[in-house]
C-alpha positions in Angstrom: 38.5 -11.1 -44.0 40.7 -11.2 -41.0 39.4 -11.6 -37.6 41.0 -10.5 -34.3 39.5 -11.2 -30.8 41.1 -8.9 -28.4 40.5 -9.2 -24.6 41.7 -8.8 -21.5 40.8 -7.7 -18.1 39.5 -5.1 -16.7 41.5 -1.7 -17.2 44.2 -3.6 -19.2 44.6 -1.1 -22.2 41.8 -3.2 -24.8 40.8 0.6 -25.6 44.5 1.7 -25.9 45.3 -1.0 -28.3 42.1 -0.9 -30.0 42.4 2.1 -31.3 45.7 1.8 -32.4 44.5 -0.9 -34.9 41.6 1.5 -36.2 44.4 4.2 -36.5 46.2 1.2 -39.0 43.2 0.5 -40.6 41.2 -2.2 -38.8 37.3 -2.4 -38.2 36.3 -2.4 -34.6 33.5 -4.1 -33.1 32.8 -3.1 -29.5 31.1 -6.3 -27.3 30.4 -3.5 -24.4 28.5 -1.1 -26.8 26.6 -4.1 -28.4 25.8 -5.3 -24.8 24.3 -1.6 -24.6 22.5 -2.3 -27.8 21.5 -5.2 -26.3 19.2 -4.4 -23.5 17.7 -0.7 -24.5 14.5 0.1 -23.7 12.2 -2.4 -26.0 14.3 -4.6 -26.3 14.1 -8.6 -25.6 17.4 -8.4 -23.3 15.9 -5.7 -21.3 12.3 -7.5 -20.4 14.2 -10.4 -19.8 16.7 -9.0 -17.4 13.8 -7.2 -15.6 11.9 -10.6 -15.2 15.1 -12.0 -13.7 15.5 -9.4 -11.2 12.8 -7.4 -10.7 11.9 -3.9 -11.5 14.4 -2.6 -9.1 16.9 -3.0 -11.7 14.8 -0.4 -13.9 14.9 3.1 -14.0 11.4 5.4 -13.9 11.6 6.0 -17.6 12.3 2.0 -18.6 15.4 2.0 -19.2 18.0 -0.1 -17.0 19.8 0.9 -13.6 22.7 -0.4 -14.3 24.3 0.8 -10.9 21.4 -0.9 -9.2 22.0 -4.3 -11.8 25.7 -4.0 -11.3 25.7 -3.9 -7.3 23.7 -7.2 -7.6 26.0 -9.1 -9.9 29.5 -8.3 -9.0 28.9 -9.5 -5.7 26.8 -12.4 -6.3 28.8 -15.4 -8.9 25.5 -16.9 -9.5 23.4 -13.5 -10.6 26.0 -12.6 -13.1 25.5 -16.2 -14.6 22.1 -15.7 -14.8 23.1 -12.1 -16.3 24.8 -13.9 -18.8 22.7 -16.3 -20.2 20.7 -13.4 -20.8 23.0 -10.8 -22.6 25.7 -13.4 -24.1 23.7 -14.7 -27.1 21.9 -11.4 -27.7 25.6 -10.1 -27.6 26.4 -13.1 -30.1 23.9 -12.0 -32.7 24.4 -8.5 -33.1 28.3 -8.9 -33.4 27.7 -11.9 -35.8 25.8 -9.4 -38.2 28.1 -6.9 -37.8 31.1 -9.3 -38.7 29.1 -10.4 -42.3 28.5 -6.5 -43.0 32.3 -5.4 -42.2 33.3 -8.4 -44.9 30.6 -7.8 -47.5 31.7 -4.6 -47.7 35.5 -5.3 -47.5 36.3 -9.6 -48.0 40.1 -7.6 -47.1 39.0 -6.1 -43.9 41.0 -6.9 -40.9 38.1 -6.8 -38.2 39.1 -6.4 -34.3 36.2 -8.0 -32.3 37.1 -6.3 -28.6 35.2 -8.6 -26.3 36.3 -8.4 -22.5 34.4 -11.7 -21.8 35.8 -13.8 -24.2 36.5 -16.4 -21.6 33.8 -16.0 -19.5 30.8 -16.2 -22.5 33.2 -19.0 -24.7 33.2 -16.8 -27.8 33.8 -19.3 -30.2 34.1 -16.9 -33.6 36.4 -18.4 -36.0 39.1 -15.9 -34.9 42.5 -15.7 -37.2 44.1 -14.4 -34.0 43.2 -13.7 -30.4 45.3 -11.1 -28.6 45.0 -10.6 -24.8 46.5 -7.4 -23.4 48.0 -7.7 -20.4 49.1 -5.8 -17.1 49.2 -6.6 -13.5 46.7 -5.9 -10.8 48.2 -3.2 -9.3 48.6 -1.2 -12.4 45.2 -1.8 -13.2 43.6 -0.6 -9.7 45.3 2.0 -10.1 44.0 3.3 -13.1 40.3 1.9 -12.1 41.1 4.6 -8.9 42.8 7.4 -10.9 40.7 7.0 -14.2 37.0 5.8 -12.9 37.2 7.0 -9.4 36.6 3.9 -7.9 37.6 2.7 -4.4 40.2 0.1 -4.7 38.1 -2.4 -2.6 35.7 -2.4 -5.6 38.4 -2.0 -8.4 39.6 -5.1 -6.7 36.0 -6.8 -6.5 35.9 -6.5 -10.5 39.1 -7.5 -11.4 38.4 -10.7 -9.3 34.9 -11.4 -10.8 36.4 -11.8 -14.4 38.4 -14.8 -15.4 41.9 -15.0 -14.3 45.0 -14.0 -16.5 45.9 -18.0 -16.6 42.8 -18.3 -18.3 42.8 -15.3 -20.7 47.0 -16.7 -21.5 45.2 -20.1 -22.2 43.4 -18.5 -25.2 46.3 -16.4 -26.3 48.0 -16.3 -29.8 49.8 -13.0 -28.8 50.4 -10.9 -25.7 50.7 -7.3 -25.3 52.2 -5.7 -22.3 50.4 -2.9 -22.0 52.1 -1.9 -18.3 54.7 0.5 -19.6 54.3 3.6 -21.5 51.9 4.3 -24.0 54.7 4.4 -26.5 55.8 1.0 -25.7 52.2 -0.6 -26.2 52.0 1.3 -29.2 55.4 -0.4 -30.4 53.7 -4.0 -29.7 50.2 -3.1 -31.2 52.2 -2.0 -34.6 54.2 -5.1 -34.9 50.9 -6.9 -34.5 49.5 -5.3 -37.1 52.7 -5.8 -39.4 52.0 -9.6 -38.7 48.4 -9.8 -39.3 49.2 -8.1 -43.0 51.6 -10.8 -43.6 49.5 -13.5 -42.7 46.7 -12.2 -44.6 49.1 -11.8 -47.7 50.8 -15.2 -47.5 46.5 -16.5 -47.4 45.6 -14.3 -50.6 49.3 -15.9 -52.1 48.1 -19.5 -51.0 44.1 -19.5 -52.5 45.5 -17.5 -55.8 44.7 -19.7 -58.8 
């Protein structure tokens, strides 16, 4: 198996490039669904969060607000850590299952683990690779406005809540500008893809008897 982190910030093309790789052929493992997953209704994530802060945060049928959860913890640094601590390692298990399944059942897969928090929650899976997609903040509140329908104020607010591109670079094996056209991302995500496959040929070459 070959395993790709891909992150980035907010609105900077993860989805775009994702699915070009499932288009090549890669598995795809999506943090945000699993953070879904992670706190529906029954769930240890859920009673945990509603512990931390209060029923407000629930909706009448059990399941969680997350407007109401979300207001609280993009503007407060210190109720997003305590978020964290609560959805991180449930995040952590589900994806670590789902990484042993996509290699039992292919020990060839190339597996794209797209986690936007890969900085912020120190995902430490033994990645082959980690690719951080890139564009800059003006692009992406733009497309938070046009795409979302957010104000720019709080397109702003999230961008700034995440870790900074100095930090994402930090982590970086590869780059992708994804502030052009479609076609040019496209482009970058393909030759990507070209150099995973040779990597993972030149491993198979290297542990052949």
């Amino acid at each position: 198996m070959y395993l790709i982190g891909l992150t980035g910030g907010i609105a900077s093309g993860k989805s775009t490039v994702a699915r070009r790789l499932v288009r090549r052929g890669a598995v795809h493992i999506d943090a945000d669904h699993l953070a879904r997953v992670a706190v529906e209704p029954g769930t240890p994530g859920l009673v945990k969060i509603a512990d931390a802060f209060g029923d407000s945060v629930l909706l009448p049928d059990g399941s969680l607000n997350r407007p109401a959860l979300g207001a609280i913890v993009f503007r407060d640094p210190h109720a997003r850590e305590r978020l964290n601590a609560i959805v991180h390692p449930e995040v952590r298990a589900l994806s670590n299952a789902l990484i042993h399944a996509a290699e039992e059942e292919d020990p060839n897969a190339i597996v794209v683990y797209d986690v936007p928090l890969l900085v912020e929650a120190g995902v430490d899976h033994p990645f082959d690779l980690v690719v951080v997609t890139q564009a800059d903040e003006q692009t992406r509140v733009r497309r938070m406005v046009e795409l979302r329908g957010m104000d720019a104020g709080e397109a702003e607010r999230r961008i700034r809540s995440q870790a900074s591109d100095t930090e994402r670079l930090q982590v970086a094996d590869v780059v992708i500008d994804t502030g052009g056209t479609l076609p040019q991302t496209q482009e970058q995500v393909d030759l990507l893809w070209d150099r995973v496959n040779a990597q993972r040929e030149q491993r198979s070459v290297r542990g052949a008897p």
